[in-house]
N, C-alpha and C positions, 0 to 999 in steps of 0.2 A: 913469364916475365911480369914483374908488378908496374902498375902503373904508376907511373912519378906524379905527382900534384902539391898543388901548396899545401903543405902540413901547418898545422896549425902552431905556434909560438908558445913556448912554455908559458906558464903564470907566474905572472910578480908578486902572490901572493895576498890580491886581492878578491879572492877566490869567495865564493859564497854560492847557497843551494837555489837549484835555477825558480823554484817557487819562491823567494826571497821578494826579487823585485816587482813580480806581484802582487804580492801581500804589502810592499810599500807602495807602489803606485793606488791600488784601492783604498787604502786605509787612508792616503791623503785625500782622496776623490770624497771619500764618505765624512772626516773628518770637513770638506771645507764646504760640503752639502750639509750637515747637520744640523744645523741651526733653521733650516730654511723649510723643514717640515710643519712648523707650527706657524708659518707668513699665509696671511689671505693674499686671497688676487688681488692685484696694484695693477697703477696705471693702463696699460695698453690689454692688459687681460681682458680688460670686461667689454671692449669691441673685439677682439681676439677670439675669447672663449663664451665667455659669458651669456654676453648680446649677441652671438655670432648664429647665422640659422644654418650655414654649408655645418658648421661643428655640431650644432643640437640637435640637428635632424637627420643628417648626414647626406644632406642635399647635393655636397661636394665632391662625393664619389664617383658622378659619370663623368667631372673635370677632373684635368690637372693644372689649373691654371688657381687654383683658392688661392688668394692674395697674393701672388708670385711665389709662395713655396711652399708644395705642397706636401711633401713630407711632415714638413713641421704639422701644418693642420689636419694631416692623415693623424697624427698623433694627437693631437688633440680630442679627434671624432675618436679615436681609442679608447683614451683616458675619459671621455663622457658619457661613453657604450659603457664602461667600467666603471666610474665612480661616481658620474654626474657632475654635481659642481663640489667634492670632494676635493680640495687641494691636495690634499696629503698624499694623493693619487698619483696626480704630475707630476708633484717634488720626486716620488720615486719613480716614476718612469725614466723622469730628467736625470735622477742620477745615476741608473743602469746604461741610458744612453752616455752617458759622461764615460763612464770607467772604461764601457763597450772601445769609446774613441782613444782613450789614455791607453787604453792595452794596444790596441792596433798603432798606436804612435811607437809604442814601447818595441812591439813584435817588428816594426819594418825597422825603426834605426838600429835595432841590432841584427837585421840584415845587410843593413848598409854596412855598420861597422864591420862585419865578419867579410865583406866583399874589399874593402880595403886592407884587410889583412890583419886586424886588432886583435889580439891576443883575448881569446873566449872569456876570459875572466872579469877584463876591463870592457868588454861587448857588453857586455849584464849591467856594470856602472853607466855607462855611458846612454846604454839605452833607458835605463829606469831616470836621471836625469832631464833626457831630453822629454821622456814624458809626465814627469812630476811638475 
């Protein structure tokens, strides 16, 4: 005997190839990072990264407390093992980290939508949406 479960809702013909909406969610992510490759450090960087000794020596490694958050400055001591005081470094770290977040924004609300019952088609709009 087969088992009964929610079947999925025909498409209203908003249908489109499931690499669609990630090729839009990136291309905006890199589109509105673009510009910001060729910006030096500003403001709060140069105690941040700059003038910072947990980031240029990597003093910050047996804490987890560097400025209250330490990911962020984990990332930093990264990108200064890797580039030193290279910006161009950050900006692309920053925006692999960005798309990384916009995809996972994109992958759960269209688990949300499919757990209420959205018809797969409009699941792909709605999640490329919430994360654009």
């Amino acid at each position: 005997m087969k088992k009964q479960g929610r079947g999925r809702k025909k498409s209203s013909g908003l249908g489109m190839p499931g690499w669609l909406p990630i090729l839009v969610v990136a291309s905006l992510g890199i589109l509105a990072f673009w510009n910001s490759f060729d910006v030096p450090f500003v403001f709060d960087d140069y105690l941040s990264v700059q003038n910072n000794p947990d980031v240029r020596f990597g003093a910050g490694t047996d804490r987890l407390d560097i400025g209250g958050r330490p990911l962020l400055y984990l990332t930093f001591m990264f990108n200064y093992w890797l580039h030193d005081q290279e910006v161009w470094g950050y900006h692309l770290v920053n925006l692999i980290l960005h798309l990384m977040n916009g995809l996972l924004i994109m992958f759960s609300a269209r688990s949300v939508f499919r757990k209420v019952d959205v018809e797969e088609s409009k699941s792909r709009v709605f999640a490329m949406l919430a994360a654009s």
